[in-house]
ROGUVO-987296 format. One record per residue (C-alpha): residue number from 1; chain; x, y, z. Coordinates in steps of 0.5 Angstrom, whole numbers. Layout:
<atoms>
 seq mol    c1    c2    c3
 NUM   A     X     Y     Z
...
</atoms>
This chain:
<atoms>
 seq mol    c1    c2    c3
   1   A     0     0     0
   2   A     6     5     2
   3   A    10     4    -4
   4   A     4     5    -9
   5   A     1    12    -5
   6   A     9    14    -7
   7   A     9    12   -14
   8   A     2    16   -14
   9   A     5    22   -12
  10   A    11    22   -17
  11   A     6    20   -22
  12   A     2    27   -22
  13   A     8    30   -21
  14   A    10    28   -27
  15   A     4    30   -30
  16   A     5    37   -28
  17   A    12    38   -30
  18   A    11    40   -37
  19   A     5    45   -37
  20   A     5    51   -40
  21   A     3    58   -37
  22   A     1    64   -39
  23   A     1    71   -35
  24   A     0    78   -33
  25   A     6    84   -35
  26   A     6    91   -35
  27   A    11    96   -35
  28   A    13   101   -29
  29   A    16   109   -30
  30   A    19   114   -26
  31   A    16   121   -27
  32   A    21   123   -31
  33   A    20   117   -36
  34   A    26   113   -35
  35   A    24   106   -33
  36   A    23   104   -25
  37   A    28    99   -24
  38   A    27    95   -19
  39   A    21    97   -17
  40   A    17    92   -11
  41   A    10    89   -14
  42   A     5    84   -11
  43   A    -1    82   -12
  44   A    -5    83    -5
  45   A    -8    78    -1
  46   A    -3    72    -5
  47   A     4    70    -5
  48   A     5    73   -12
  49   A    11    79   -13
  50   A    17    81   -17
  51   A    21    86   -18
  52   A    22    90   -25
  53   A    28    89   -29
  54   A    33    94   -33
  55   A    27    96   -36
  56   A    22    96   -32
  57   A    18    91   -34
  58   A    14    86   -30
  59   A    10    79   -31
  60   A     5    74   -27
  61   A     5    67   -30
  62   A     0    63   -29
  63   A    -5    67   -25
  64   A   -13    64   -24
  65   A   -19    68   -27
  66   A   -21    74   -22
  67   A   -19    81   -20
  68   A   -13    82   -16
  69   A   -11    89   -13
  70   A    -4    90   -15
  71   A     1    94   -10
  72   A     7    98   -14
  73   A    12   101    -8
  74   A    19   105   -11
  75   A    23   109    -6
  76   A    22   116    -6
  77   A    16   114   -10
  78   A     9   115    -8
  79   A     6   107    -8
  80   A     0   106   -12
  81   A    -6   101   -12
  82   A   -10    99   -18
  83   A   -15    94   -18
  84   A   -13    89   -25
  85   A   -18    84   -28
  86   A   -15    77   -31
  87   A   -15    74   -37
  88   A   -14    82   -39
  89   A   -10    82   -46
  90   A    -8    89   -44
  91   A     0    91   -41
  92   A    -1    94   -35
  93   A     3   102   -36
  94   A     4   105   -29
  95   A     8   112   -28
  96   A     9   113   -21
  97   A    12   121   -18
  98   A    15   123   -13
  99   A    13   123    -6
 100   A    17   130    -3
 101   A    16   127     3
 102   A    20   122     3
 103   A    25   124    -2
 104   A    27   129     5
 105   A    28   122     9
 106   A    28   116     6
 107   A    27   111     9
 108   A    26   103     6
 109   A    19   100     9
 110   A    20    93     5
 111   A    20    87     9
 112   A    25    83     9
 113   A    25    76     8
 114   A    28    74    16
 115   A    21    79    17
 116   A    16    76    13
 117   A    18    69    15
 118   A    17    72    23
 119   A    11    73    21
 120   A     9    67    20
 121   A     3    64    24
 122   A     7    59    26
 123   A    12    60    33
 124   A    18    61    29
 125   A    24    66    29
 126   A    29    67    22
 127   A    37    69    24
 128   A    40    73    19
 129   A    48    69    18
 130   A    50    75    15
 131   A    53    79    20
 132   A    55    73    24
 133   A    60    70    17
 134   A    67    74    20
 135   A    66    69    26
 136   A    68    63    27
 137   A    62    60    29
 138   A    58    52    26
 139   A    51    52    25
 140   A    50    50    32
 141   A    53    57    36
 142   A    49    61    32
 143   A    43    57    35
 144   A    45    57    42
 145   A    43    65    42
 146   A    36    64    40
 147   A    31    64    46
 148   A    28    57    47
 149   A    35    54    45
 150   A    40    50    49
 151   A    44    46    46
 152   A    48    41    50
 153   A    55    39    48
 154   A    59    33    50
 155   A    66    38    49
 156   A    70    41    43
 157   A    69    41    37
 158   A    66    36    33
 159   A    63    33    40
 160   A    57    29    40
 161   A    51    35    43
 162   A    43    34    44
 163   A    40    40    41
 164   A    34    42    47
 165   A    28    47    43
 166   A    22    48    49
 167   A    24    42    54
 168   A    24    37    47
 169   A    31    35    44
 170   A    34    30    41
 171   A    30    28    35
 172   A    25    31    37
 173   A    27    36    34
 174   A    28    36    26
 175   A    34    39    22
 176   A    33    40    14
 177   A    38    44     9
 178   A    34    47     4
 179   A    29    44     5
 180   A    32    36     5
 181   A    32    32    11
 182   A    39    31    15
 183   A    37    26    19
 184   A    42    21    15
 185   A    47    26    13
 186   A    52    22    18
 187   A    56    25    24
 188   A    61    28    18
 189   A    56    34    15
 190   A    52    37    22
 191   A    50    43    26
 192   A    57    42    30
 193   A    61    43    24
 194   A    58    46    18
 195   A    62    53    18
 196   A    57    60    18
 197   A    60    63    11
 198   A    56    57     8
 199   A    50    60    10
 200   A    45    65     9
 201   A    39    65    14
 202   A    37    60    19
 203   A    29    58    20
 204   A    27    55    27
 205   A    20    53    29
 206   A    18    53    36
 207   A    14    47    36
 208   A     8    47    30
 209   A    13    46    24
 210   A     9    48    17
 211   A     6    42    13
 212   A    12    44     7
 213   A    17    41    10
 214   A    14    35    12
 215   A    16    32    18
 216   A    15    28    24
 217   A    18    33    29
 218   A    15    34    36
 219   A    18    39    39
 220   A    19    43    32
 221   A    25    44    27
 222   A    31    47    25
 223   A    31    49    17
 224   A    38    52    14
 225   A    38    56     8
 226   A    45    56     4
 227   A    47    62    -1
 228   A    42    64    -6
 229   A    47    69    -9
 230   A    47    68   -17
 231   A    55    70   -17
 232   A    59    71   -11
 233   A    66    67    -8
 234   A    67    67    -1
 235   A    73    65     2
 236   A    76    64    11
 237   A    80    60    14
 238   A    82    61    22
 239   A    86    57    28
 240   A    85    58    34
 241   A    87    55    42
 242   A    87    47    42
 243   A    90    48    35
 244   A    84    49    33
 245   A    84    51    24
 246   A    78    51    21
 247   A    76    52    13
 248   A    72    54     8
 249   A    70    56     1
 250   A    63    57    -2
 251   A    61    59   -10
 252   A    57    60   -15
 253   A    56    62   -23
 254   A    50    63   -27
 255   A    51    65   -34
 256   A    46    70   -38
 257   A    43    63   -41
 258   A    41    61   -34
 259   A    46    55   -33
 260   A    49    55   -25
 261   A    54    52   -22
 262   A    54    52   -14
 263   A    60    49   -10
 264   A    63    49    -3
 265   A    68    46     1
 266   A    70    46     9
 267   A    75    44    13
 268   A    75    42    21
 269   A    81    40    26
 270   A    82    41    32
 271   A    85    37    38
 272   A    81    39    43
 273   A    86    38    48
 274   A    84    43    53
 275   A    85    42    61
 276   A    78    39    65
 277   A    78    38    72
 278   A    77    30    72
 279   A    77    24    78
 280   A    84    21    78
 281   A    83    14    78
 282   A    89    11    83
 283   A    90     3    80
 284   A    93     1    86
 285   A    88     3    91
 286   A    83     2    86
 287   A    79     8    88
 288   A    79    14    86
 289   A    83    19    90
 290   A    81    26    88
 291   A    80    31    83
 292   A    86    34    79
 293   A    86    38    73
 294   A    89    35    67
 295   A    88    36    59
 296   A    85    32    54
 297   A    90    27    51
 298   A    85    24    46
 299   A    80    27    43
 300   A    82    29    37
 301   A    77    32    31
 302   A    78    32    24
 303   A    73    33    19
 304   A    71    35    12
 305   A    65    36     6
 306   A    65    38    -2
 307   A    58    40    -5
 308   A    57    40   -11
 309   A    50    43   -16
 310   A    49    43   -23
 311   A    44    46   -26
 312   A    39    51   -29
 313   A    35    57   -26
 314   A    30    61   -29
 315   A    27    58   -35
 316   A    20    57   -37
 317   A    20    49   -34
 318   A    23    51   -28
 319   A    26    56   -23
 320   A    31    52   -20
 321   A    33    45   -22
 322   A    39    42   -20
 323   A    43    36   -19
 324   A    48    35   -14
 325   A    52    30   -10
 326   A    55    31    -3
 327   A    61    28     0
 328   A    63    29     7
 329   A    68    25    12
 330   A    71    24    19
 331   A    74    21    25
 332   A    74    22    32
 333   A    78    20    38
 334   A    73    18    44
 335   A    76    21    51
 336   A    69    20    55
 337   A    64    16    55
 338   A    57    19    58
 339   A    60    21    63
 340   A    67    24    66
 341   A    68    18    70
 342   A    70    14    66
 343   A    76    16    60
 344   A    79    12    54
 345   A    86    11    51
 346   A    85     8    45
 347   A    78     8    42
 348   A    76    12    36
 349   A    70    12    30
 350   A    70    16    24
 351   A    64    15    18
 352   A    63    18    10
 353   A    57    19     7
 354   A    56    20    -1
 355   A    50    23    -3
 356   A    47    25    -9
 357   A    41    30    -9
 358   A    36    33   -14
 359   A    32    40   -12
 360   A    27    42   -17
 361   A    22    48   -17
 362   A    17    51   -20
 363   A    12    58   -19
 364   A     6    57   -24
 365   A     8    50   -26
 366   A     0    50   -28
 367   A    -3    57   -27
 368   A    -5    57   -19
 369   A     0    51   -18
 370   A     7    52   -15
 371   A    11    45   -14
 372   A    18    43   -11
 373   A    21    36   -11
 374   A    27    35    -6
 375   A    31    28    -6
 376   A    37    26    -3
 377   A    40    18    -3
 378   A    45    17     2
 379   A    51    12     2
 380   A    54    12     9
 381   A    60     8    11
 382   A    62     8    19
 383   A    66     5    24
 384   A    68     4    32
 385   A    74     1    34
 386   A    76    -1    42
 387   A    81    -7    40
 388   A    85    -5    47
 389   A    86   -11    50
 390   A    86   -11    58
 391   A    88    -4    57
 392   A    85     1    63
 393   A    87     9    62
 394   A    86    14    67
 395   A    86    21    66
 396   A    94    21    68
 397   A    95    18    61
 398   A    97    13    66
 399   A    96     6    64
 400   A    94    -2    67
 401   A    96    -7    64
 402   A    91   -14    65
 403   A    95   -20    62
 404   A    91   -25    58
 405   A    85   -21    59
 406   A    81   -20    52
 407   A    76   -14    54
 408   A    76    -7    50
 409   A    76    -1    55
 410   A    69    -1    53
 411   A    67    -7    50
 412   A    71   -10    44
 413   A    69    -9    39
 414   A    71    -7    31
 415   A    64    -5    28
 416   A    63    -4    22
 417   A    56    -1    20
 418   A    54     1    14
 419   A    48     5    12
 420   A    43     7     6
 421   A    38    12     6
 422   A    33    16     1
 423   A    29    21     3
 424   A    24    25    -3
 425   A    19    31    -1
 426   A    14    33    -6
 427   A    11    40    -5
 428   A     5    43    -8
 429   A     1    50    -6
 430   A    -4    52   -10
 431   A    -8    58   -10
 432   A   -16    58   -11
 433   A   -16    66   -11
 434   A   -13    71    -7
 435   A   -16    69     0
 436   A   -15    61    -1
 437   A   -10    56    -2
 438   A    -8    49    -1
 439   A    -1    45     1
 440   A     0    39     0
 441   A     7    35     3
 442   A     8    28     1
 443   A    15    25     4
 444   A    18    19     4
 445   A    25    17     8
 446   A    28    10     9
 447   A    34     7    12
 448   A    38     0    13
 449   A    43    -2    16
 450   A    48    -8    16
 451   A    52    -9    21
 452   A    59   -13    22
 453   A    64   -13    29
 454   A    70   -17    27
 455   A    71   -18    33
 456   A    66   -21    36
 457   A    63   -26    30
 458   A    57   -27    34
 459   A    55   -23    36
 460   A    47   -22    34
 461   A    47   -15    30
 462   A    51   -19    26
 463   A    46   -23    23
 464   A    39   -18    23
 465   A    39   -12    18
 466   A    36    -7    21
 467   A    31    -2    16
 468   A    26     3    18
 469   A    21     6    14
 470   A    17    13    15
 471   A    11    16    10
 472   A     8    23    11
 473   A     2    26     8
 474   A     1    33    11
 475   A    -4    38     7
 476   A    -6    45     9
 477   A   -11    49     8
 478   A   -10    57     8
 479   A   -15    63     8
 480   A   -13    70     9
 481   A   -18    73    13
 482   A   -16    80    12
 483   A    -9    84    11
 484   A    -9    83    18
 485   A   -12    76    19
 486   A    -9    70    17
 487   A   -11    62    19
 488   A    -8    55    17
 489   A   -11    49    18
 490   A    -9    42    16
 491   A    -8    34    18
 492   A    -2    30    17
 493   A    -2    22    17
 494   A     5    19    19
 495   A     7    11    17
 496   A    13     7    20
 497   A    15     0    19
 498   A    21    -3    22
 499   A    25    -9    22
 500   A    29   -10    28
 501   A    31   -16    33
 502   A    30   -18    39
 503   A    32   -23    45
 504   A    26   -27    48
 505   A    25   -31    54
 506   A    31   -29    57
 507   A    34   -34    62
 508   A    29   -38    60
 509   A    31   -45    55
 510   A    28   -42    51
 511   A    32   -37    50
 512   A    33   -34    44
 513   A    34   -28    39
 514   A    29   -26    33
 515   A    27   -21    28
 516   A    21   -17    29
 517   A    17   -12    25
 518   A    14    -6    28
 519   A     9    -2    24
 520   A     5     4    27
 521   A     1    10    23
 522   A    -3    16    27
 523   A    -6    22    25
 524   A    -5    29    27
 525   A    -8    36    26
 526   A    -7    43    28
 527   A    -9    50    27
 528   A    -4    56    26
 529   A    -7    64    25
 530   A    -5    71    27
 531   A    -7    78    28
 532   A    -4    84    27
 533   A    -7    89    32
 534   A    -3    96    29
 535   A     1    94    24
 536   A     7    94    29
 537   A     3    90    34
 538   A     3    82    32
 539   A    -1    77    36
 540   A     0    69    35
 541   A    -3    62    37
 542   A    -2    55    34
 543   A    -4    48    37
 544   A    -1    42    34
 545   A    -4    35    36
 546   A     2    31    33
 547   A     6    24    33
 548   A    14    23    34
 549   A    16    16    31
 550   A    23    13    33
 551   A    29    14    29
 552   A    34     9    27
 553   A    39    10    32
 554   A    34    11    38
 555   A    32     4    36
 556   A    38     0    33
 557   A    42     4    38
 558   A    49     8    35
 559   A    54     2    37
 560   A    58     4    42
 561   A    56     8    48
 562   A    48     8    46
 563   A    44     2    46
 564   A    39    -1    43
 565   A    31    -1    44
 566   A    27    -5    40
 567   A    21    -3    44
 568   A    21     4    44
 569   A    15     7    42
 570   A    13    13    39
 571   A    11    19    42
 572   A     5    23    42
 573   A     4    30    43
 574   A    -1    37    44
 575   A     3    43    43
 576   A     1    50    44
 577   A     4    57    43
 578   A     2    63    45
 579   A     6    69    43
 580   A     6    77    40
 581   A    11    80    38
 582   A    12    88    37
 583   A    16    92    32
 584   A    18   100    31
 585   A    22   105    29
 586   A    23   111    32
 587   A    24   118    28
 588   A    28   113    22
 589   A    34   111    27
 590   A    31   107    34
 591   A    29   101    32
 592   A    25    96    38
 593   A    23    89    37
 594   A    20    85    42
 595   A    17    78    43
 596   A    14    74    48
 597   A    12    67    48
 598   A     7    61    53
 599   A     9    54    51
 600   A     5    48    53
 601   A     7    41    53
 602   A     1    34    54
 603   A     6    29    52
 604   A     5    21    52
 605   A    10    16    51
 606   A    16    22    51
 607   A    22    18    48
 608   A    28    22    53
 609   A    35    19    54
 610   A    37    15    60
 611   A    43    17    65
 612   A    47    13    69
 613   A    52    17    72
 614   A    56     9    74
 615   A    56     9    66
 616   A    59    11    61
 617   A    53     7    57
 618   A    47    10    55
 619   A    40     8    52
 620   A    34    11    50
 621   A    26     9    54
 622   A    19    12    54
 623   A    16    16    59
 624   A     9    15    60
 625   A     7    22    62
 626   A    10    29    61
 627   A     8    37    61
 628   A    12    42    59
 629   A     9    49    61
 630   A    15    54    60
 631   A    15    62    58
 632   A    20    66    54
 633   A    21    73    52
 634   A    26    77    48
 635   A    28    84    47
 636   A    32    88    42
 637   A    34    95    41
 638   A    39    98    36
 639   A    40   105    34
 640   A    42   106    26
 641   A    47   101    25
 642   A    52   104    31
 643   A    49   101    36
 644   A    45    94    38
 645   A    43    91    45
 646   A    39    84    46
 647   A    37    79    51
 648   A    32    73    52
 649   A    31    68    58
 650   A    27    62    58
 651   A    24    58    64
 652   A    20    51    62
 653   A    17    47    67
 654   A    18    40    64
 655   A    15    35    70
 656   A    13    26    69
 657   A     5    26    70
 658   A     4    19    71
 659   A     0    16    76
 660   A     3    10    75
 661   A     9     6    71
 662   A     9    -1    69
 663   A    15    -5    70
 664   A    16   -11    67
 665   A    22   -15    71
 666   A    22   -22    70
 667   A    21   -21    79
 668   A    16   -16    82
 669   A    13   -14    75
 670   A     6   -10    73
 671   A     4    -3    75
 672   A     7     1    80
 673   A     7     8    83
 674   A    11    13    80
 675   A    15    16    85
 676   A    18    21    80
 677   A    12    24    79
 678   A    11    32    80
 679   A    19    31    78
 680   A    23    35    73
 681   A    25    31    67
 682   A    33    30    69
 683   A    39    33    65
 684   A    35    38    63
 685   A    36    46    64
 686   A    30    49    66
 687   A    32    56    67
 688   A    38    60    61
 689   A    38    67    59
 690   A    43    70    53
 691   A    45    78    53
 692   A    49    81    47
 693   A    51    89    45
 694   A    56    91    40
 695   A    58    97    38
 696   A    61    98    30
 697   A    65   105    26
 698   A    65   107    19
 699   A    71   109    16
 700   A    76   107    21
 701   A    83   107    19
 702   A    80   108    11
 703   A    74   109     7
 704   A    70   104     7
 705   A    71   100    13
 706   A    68    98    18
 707   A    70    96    25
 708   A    66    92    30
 709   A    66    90    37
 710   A    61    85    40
 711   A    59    83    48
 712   A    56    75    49
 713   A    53    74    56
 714   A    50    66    58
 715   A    47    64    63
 716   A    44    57    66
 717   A    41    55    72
 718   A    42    49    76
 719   A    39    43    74
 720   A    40    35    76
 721   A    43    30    72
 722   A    39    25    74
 723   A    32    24    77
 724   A    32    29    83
 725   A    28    25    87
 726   A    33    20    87
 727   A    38    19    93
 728   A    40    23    98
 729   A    41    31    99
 730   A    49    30   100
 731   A    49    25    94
 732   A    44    28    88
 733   A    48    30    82
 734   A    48    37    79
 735   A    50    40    74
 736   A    52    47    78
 737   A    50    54    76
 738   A    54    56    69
 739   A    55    63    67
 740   A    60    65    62
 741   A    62    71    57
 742   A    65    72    49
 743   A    68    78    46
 744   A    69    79    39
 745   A    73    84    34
 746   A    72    85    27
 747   A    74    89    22
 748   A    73    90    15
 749   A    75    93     9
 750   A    72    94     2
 751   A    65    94     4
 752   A    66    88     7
 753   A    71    84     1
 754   A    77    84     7
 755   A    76    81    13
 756   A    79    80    20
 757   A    76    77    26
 758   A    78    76    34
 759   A    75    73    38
 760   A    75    70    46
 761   A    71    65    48
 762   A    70    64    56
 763   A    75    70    57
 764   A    73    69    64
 765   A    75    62    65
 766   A    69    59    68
 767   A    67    52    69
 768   A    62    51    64
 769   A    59    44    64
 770   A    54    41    59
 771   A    50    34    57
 772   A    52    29    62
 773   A    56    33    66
 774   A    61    34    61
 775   A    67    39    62
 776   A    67    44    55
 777   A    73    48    54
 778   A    76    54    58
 779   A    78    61    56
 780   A    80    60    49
 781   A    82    65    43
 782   A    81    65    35
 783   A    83    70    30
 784   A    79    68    23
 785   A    81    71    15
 786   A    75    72    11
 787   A    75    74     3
 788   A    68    75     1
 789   A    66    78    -7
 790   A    60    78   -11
 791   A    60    79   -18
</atoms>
């Protein structure tokens, strides 16, 4: 049934694909009769608008019958509105004058495309990754400053993280690049080694994720859009403390026929060696012996990735269709487990993956239609290597030799996994008139592994392959209301099939290990609107009734340090927020932003990591019940392009609500009271606030230049590593108070064209402490050179 309704949906796209399409067009002038270039024109009440070219022309394709009202804006112009009947054969000749008024200030009123997507009904919140590409940052630093966000690293660069979005984390949160699903991307291409010159805008969903990108998030979803630019170079390279060097290059070409190419290349390194305060193992007494501090010694990180795209933009078949391949690879000394208690010598893993990519899309494909097809097919190769014989490190670097024995540091193992996945999304938006349209998503993602441990021939996972299938349709229905008031509803249908393994009737003579199949399918709806009280003041609300199912490393485990649960169910949730943002300028040079947010969580079955701080080994269970009731708020202030101030803090009240747990022991088995109710989730921040300012000059030095100097403030509450109601006040496990400071210098020549930044991270020298407990680094320098020219 799943493969036909694929094949279903691809055939209709097919079907489309060569339609023909007829428009509107017009032409606009300056009151002195030269062309209006440039000139911003839109179709009030839809998606539709364009700018006019060298001559001041402008066309619609593929408009329905109806009357429409078309808005024509130039600066300095007087905007004008006229109604438009279509079919008309007639070009529309338009002749705008002068505004005096604004020709003594102008000023741009156009939104920008980061604030029209925070218009959205939806909860979301654009980064501009502009004013941040001097730096040397990954996706994920970024991410970290937005409220609602913590993202939990294991250590430096390169290090394992979980990504926490209003109390959910993990997979609970979905990742996309230009609208292709990253889920199987591989440990070598994500948010903690893609550099920000890469990118030109980040789009983050605050629980309810819009249809069209056709996702089983929970919690909400991360969307990174890269350099759109026709013609640009862009070039950096930094190096910094742990002999950290980081490199990148992004391009693209397009020819006057259309024809594009798109290519970038990054580089990572570091060896992470920065100094902990560990627990210092003493071999011959056995114990540990006290607290010291010590420097990392293996945990080196090296990583890089090329992408490449061919293809063609602009053209009567399609606005983009390009095809491309991905290549990325890395490998990793492991230093930790979960925790700091215990520590490696020896063990490393490192992953490649190769992936080719098709991205298509067409406004107007068929008139009122608009269609988008992105695919991706991933081949991944990884392994994970503890061959260390009867070895035991402490974090001395001293070592203990065990003769004759066979165990690993960890569990002897060279295990190589290897991994495919496809993933397709088809997208088409229709437009009924001005005042409806409809969205329809269909998105498919499967995934297999095989896996081999050469040292360990018998073991199970040697002799199952592990497959996961997942299907989404999702369609929406949009009606605007008014200029002021939009609402979407829509429904989605999630589908899963697995096939895993699982030992049965343990202890038992019957005891044995068989392959299962696990086959789900939900349904969720919801429904997303805002309304404009004042053209400055934006109310929000979004509800979502959705379902979550398990990924593949939740389920068949990551091979080393997460273990499998073949059991695992998928979550459900409801999902509110409520938010209103306000937007002002000043007397042209103040500008205000704020925004504020209440979020509500009903979970069911909320997949979460389990911590034993004994272990260095984790896994991944349900919990039955949870509610998240959490505020956020932001305020932002800049004057001209001198100054800029910002802050935001985040409480979530994440807390177990079940009555009851079942345990399913061999011993004492069956329902029981749940004595974690009313406790916070464990090894999640509850309370964390972020504040910035920066100050930046003109013509410093020479002309056209541009000096900056930027303030970065964090803070996080205490919280426990594990539940709080466990053991006694003396012994529980907290992750202490954390507050820490970044400063930055940049300095740019040429209107950006060369540029120079140093940064200090941590300059204080705080203990800083994340997922599990896990030192980050100290006090840390970095110097970055950047070349930027577009052409």
């Amino acid at each position: 049934m799943s493969r036909k309704l694929g094949l279903l949906f691809f055939t209709l796209f097919a079907f489309t694909v060569f339609g023909e399409t007829t428009g509107l067009s017009g032409n606009v002038l300056l009151d002195d009769g030269s062309p209006a270039v440039m000139a911003h024109i839109m179709l009030e009440g839809t998606q539709h608008a364009t700018v006019t070219d060298q001559s001041g022309n402008f066309s619609f394709e593929g408009l329905i019958n109806g009357t429409f009202t078309l808005h024509v804006s130039f600066v300095g112009m007087k905007s004008q509105k006229l109604q438009v009947q279509w079919p008309s054969s007639n070009p529309i000749n338009i002749r705008l004058s002068s505004d005096e008024e604004l020709l003594s200030d102008v000023m741009v009123e156009a939104k920008s495309v980061l604030r029209e997507t925070e218009e959205l009904p939806y909860a979301v919140t654009a980064i501009d990754a502009k004013p941040l590409q001097n730096l040397n940052l990954d996706v994920n630093q970024a991410l970290n400053t937005v409220s609602g966000i913590r993202i939990m690293e294991e250590g430096g660069l390169g290090s394992k993280f979980t990504f926490t979005l209003n109390g959910f984390s993990g997979n609970q949160v979905k990742f996309f690049m230009d609208g292709i699903p990253m889920d199987h991307f591989g440990s070598s291409l994500s948010l903690n080694n893609i550099p920000i010159n890469l990118i030109d805008r980040i789009e983050v969903y605050k629980g309810v994720v819009p249809v069209h990108l056709g996702s089983d998030a929970l919690g909400g979803a991360v969307n990174i859009i890269t350099n759109k630019k026709r013609n640009f170079l862009d070039l950096s390279y930094s190096y910094g403390s742990f002999n950290t060097h980081r490199s990148s290059l992004n391009t693209a070409y397009t020819n006057k026929s259309g024809f594009t190419t798109r290519a970038s290349l990054s580089h990572n390194y570091s060896d992470n060696n920065y100094t902990v305060l560990a627990p210092i193992r003493d071999f011959d007494e056995q114990r540990v012996v006290g607290e010291q501090e010590v420097e990392r010694f293996h945990d080196r990180y090296r990583s890089g990735s090329a992408r490449l795209e061919l293809g063609v933009v602009d053209k009567k078949y399609a606005d983009d269709l390009l095809f491309g391949i991905i290549t990325s690879a890395n490998d990793q000394q492991v230093q930790t487990g979960s925790t700091m208690n215990s520590v490696y010598g020896g063990i490393t893993r490192n992953s490649n993956s190769v992936i080719p990519t098709l991205r298509y899309g067409k406004t107007n494909l068929l008139p009122g239609l608009d269609v988008r097809l992105n695919s991706a097919y991933n081949f991944s190769e990884s392994q994970i290597i503890d061959t260390l014989r009867g070895v035991t490190y402490n974090w001395l670097g001293d070592t203990s030799y065990t003769p004759g024995s066979n165990d690993g540091e960890l569990q002897r193992t060279f295990t190589t996994l290897t991994d495919r996945s496809a993933s397709a999304q088809l997208n088409a938006n229709y437009t009924i008139n001005p005042q409806h349209s409809l969205a329809l998503n269909y998105s498919y993602n499967y995934f297999k592994r095989k896996s081999f441990d050469s040292e360990n021939p018998d073991n199970p996972s040697n002799q199952f392959p592990l497959s996961l299938s997942k299907q989404i349709i999702g369609l929406s229905y949009q009606y605007d209301i008014s200029e002021k008031w939009r609402a979407i509803a829509f429904g989605k249908l999630f589908m899963m099939n697995a096939i895993t393994y699982k030992q049965l009737d343990f202890a038992l003579e019957t005891q044995r290990t068989e392959a299962v199949r696990n086959e789900k399918q939900d349904f969720g709806y919801g429904l997303a609107t805002y309304y404009f009280i004042t053209p400055k003041l934006q109310l929000k609300a979004s509800y979502e009734r959705t379902s979550r199912l398990p990924d593949p490393d939740e389920i068949f485990g990551d091979g080393l340090f997460v273990n499998a649960n073949p059991d695992l169910k998928p979550e459900q949730s409801h999902n509110l927020n409520v938010g209103a943002n306000y937007n002002s300028r000043l007397a042209n040079s103040h500008k205000v932003n704020v925004e504020g947010s209440f979020v509500y969580r009903k979970a069911t079955d909320l997949i979460y990591q389990i911590v034993k701080p004994s272990s260095p080994e984790t896994s991944y269970g349900n919990v039955s019940k949870t509610r998240n009731l959490g505020v956020e708020g932001s305020i932002g202030y800049s004057y001209k392009e001198l100054f800029r101030l910002g802050a935001n803090v985040t409480f979530q009240d994440i807390t177990d609500r079940a009555d009851s747990i079942y345990n399913d022991s061999y011993t004492n088995g069956g329902s029981q009271e749940n004595y974690q109710y009313g406790f916070r989730l464990p090894n999640t921040p509850y309370l964390f606030a972020n504040a910035n300012a920066g100050v930046s000059f003109k013509d410093v030095g020479m002309e056209h230049s541009k000096l900056g100097i930027n303030y970065y403030f964090n803070f996080v509450e205490q919280y426990f590593l594990s539940w709080a109601e466990m053991g006694s006040a003396d012994t529980k496990k907290v992750i202490p108070r954390q507050t820490s400071h970044n400063i930055e210098l940049t300095y740019s020549l040429q209107e950006g064209k060369y540029n120079i930044a140093f940064e200090c991270r941590n300059f204080t020298n705080e203990l800083l402490y994340d997922r599990f407990y896990l030192q980050k680094p100290g006090r840390a320098f970095y110097i970055k050179l950047r070349y930027a020219l577009d052409y």
